[in-house]
C-alpha positions in Angstrom: -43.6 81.9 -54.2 -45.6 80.5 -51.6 -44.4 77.1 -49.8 -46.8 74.9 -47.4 -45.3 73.1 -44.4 -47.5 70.4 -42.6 -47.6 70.2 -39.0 -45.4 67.2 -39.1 -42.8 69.1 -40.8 -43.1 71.6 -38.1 -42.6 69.1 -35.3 -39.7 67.1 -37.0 -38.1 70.1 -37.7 -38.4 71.4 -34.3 -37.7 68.2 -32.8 -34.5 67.8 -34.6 -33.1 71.7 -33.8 -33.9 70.9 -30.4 -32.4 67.1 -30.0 -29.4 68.9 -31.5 -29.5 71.5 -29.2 -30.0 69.6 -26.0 -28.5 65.7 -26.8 -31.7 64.2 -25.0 -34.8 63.0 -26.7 -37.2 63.6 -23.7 -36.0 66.4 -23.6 -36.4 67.6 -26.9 -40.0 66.0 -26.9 -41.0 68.1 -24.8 -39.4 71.3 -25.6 -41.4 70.8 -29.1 -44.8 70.3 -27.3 -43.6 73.6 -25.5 -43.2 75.5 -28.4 -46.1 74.0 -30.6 -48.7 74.7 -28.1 -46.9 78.3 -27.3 -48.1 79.2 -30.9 -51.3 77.8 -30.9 -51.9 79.8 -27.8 -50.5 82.9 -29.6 -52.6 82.3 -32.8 -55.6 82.0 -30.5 -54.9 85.2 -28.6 -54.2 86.9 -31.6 -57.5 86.1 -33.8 -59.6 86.6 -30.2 -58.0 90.4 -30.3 -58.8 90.8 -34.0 -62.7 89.9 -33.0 -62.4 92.3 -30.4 -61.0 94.7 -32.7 -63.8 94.1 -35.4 -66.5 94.4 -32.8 -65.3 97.7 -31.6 
């Protein structure tokens, strides 16, 4: 069973684990930017090293 979350589900999800988490909306704004662009960054370091990989 495969199921499909948007990126808006991601970030209102995150955003409301992390408002929980820390009582302040600033603060849980940017804790999701944090972690969105942390995975982006891993996805892109990731696919770079299977290139790499390939090319080898």
């Amino acid at each position: 069973m495969t199921h499909t979350t948007t990126l808006g589900d991601l970030i209102t999800t995150l955003y409301d684990e992390f408002l929980a988490a820390y009582g302040d909306e600033e603060l849980a704004s940017v804790a999701v930017a944090a972690t969105i662009n942390d995975l982006l960054l891993d996805a892109s370091v990731a696919r770079r090293s299977d290139h790499a990989a390939e090319a080898a």
